[in-house]
VOGU-3710 file (C-alpha; in Angstrom, 3 decimals, decimal comma):
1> xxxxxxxxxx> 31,043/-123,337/-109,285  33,328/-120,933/-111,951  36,674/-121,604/-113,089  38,143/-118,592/-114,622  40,903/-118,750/-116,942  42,404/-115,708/-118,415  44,591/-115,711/-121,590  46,725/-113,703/-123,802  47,756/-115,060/-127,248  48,238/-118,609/-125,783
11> xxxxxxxxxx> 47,337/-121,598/-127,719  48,341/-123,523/-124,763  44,848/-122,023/-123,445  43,166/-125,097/-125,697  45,259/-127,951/-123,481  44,552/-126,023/-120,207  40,640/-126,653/-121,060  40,742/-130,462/-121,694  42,019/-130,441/-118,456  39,631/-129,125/-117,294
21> xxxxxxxxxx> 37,189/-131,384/-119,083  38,975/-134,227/-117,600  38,567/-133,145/-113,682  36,972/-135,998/-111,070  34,244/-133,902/-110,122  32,851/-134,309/-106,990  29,067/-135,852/-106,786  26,793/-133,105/-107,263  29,367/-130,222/-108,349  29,098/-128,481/-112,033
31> xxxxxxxxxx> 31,728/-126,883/-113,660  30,992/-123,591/-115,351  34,309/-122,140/-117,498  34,902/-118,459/-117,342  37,464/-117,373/-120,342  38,353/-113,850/-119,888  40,665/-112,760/-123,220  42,885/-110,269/-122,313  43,882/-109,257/-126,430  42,959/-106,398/-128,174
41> xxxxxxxxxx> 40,257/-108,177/-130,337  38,679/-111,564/-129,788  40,776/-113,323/-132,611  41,345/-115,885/-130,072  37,164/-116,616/-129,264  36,669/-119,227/-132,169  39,513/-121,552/-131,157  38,462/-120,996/-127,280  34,757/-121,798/-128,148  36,002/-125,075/-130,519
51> xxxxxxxxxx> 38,120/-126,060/-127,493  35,320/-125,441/-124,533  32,642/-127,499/-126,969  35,934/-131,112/-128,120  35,599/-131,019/-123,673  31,485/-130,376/-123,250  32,568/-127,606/-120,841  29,922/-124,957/-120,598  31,420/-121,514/-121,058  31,454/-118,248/-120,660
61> xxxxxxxxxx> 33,864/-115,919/-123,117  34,631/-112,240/-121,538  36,691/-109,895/-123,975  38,640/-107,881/-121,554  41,299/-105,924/-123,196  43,926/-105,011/-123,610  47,295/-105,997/-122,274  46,493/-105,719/-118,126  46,418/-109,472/-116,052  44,614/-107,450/-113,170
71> xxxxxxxxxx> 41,843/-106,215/-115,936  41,088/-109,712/-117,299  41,142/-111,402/-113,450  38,445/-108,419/-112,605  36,055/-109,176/-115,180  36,461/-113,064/-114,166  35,627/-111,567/-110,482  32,194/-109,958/-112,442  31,528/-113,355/-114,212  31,365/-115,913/-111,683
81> xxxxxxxxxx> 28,465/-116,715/-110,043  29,478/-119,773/-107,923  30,040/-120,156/-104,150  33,717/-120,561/-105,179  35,852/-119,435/-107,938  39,219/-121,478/-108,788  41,830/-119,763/-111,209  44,159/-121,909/-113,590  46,970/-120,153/-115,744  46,430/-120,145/-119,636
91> xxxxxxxxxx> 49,809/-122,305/-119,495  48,304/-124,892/-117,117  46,983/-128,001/-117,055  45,239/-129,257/-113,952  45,901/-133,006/-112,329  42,408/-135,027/-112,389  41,862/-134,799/-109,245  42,584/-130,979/-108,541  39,474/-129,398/-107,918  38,411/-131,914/-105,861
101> xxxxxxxxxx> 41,214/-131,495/-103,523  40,717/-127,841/-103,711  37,412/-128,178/-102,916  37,770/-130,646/-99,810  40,264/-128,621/-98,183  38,014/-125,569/-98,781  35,159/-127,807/-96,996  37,329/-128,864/-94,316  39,158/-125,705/-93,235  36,673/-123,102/-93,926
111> xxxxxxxxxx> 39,428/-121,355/-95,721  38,437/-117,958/-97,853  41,049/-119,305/-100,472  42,854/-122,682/-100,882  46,253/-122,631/-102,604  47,255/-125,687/-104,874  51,376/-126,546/-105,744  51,871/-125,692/-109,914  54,997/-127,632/-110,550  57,034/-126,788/-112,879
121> xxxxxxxxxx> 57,777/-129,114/-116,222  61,188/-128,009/-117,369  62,291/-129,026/-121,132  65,609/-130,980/-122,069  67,313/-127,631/-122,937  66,829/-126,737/-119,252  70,410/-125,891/-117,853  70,694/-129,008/-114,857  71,116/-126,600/-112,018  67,483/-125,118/-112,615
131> xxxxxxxxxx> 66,211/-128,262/-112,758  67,449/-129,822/-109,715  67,124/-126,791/-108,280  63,135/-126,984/-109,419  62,745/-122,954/-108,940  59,736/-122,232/-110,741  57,191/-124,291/-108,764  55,537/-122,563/-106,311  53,873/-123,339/-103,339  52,861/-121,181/-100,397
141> xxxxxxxxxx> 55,525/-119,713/-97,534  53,799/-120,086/-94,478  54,386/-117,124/-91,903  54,635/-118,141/-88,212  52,023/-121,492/-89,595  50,023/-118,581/-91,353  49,289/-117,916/-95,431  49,885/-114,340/-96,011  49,557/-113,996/-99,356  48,832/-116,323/-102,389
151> xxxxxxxxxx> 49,305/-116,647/-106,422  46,744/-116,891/-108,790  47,884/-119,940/-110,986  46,384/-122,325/-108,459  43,644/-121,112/-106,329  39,901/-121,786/-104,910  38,509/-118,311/-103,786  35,307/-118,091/-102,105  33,239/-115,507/-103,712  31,371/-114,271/-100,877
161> xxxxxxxxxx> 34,554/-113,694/-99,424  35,946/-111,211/-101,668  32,863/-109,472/-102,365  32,048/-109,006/-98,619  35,675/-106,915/-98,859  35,484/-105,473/-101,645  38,383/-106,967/-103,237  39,395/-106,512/-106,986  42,598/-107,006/-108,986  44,794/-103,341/-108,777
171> xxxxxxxxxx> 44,599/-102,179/-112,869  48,400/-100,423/-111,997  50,290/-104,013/-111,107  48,372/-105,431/-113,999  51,066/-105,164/-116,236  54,058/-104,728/-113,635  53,153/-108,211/-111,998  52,550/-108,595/-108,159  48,953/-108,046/-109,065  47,855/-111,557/-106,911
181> xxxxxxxxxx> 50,742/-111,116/-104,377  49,088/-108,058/-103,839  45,401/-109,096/-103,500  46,021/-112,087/-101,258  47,858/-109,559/-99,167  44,901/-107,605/-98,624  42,651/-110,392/-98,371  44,911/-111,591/-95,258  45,112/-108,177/-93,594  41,649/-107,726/-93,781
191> xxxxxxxxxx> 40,715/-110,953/-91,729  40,780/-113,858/-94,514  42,300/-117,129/-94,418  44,326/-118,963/-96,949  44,492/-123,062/-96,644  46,472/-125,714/-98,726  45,782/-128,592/-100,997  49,067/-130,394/-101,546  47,162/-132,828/-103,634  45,579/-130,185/-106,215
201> xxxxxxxxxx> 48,524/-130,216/-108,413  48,690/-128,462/-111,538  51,449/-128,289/-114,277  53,566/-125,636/-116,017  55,738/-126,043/-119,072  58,627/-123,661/-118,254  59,666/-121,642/-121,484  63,062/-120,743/-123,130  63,167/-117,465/-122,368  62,106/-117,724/-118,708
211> xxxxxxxxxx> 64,903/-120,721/-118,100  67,686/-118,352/-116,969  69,433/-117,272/-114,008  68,264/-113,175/-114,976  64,986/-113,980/-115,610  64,571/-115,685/-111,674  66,392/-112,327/-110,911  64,014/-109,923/-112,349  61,288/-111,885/-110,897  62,705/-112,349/-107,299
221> xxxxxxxxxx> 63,472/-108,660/-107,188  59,583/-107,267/-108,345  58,273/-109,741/-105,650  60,392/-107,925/-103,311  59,729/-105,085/-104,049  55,962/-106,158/-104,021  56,122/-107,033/-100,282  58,510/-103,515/-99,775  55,280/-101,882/-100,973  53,377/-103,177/-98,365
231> xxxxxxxxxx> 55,879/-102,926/-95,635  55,814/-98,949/-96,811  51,803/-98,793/-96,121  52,784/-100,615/-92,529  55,631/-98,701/-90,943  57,053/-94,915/-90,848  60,049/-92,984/-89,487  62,110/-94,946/-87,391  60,039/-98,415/-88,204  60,947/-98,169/-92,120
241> xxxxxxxxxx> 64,691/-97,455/-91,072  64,027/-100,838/-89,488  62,397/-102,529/-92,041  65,475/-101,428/-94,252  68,051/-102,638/-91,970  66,647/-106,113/-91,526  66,035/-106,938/-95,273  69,064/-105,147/-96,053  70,591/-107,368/-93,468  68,830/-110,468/-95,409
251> xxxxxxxxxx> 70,315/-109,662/-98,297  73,681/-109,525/-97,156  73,217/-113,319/-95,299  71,854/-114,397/-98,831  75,182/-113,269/-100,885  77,108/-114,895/-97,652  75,141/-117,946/-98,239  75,972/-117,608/-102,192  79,464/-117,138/-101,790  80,029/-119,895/-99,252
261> xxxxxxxxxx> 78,317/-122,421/-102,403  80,189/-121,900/-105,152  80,946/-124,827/-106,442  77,015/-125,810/-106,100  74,793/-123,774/-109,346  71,717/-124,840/-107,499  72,157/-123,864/-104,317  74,612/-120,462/-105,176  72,065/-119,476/-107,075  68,897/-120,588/-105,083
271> xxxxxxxxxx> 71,050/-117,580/-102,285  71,004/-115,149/-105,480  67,345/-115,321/-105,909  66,595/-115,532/-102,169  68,784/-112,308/-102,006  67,092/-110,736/-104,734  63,995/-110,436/-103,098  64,982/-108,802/-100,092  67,133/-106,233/-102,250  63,499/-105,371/-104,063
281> xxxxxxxxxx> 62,359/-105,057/-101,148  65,285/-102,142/-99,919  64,766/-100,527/-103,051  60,646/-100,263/-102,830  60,976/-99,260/-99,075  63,506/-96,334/-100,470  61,196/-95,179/-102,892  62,238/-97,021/-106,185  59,424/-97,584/-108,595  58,782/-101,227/-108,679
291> xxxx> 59,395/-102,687/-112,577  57,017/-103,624/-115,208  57,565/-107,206/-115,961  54,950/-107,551/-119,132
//
């Protein structure tokens, strides 16, 4: 099987490959390493190469410039060869026993994709609400006790499953973000299934500049609008006006809820984020552009 990493200018890339190196494999798997480079030139190939040979993980290097997540994750898509393909982050490092679990819950559900939890590592500069509030690790929402959609820091994906729907990466959210929310979308409307492996951990060091109340903001909002963009593909006329009303409706419960904790950071602001996303969500469903995040 392929694990595909892609990477932009991240050293970190080096520590997300010994973890890989250091996975319980089951009996009879083999690992193959798919590095897709998303920078203009392949500065970054030597120190990938040393890294791939200090873990004896056989690899394959893609340069896929420049600048576009969805561009990189494509050419991973073209690489792998594998009855599954699992994604890590270039920030990532994945618990010894994660593709393991991954791949047991992909054996016992039958699954197209199996989601793993990335939890979040927060540094002592953190401010304490974020922290207690944990809001960067993710895990998947379940819809009525179904996946909809998925991420693609933690992930099994079953090749012939995304080839047999012609599924790729869209190049325009490459660089806006959404690009996974989007393709997990698709793969659910089109029939697939998406399980969970609570025990497929991986890890996330949270960075400065994402450790703030905007930043969740800004990223709350684009995943709204994300899921507005769908919605828009789903309903018309007098459905849309509906669609509007209830997550407009949502978003006013959510600054209720925030107003109502004010003397609790975590949870005020845990309402401000929830609201956020249903406010991206009004503004892709009236026709705002969504934003470019990177």
């Amino acid at each position: 099987m392929d694990i595909a990493i892609c990477t932009f200018r991240r050293p970190a890339v080096a520590e997300t490959l010994a973890s890989v190196g250091a996975q319980d494999l089951p009996a009879g798997v083999t690992v193959r390493v798919i590095v897709a480079d998303n920078d203009e030139t392949p500065e970054a190939e030597g120190r990938i190469r040393a890294a791939a040979q200090a873990h004896n993980l056989d690899l394959v290097y893609v340069h896929a410039p420049a600048r576009n997540i969805s561009l990189a994750r494509n050419a991973c898509l073209d690489a792998a060869r594998g009855e599954f393909l699992a994604f890590l982050d270039d920030d990532e490092t994945a618990s010894a026993g994660w593709l393991a679990a991954l791949l047991a819950e992909a054996t016992r559900g039958g699954w197209d994709a199996v989601l793993g939890p990335v939890r979040a590592v927060y540094g002592p500069d953190a401010p304490a609400w974020l922290s207690t509030g944990d809001f960067h690790s993710t895990a998947p929402a379940p819809v009525r006790g179904r996946i909809l959609k998925g991420y693609a820091g933690n992930v099994l994906i079953r090749r012939r499953a995304v080839e047999a729907r012609g599924l790729r990466f869209d190049l325009a959210r490459g660089r806006q973000g959404g690009e996974d929310d989007d393709f997990f979308y698709r793969l659910t409307d089109a029939g697939g299934t998406i399980g969970y492996a609570p025990d497929a951990v991986a890890y996330e060091p949270v960075p400065p500049g994402r450790a703030s109340l905007k930043w969740l903001l800004t990223r709350s909002f684009r995943t709204g609008q994300t899921h507005g963009a769908r919605l828009a593909t789903r309903a018309r006329g007098l459905g849309k006006l509906a669609q509007i009303g209830l997550a407009g409706a949502k978003g006013g419960a959510c600054l209720a809820g925030a107003a109502a904790s004010l003397p609790w950071p975590a949870r005020r602001h845990r309402w401000l984020v929830r609201g956020a996303l249903h406010a991206g969500a009004v503004a892709r469903l009236t026709g705002m552009r969504e934003l470019q995040l990177y």
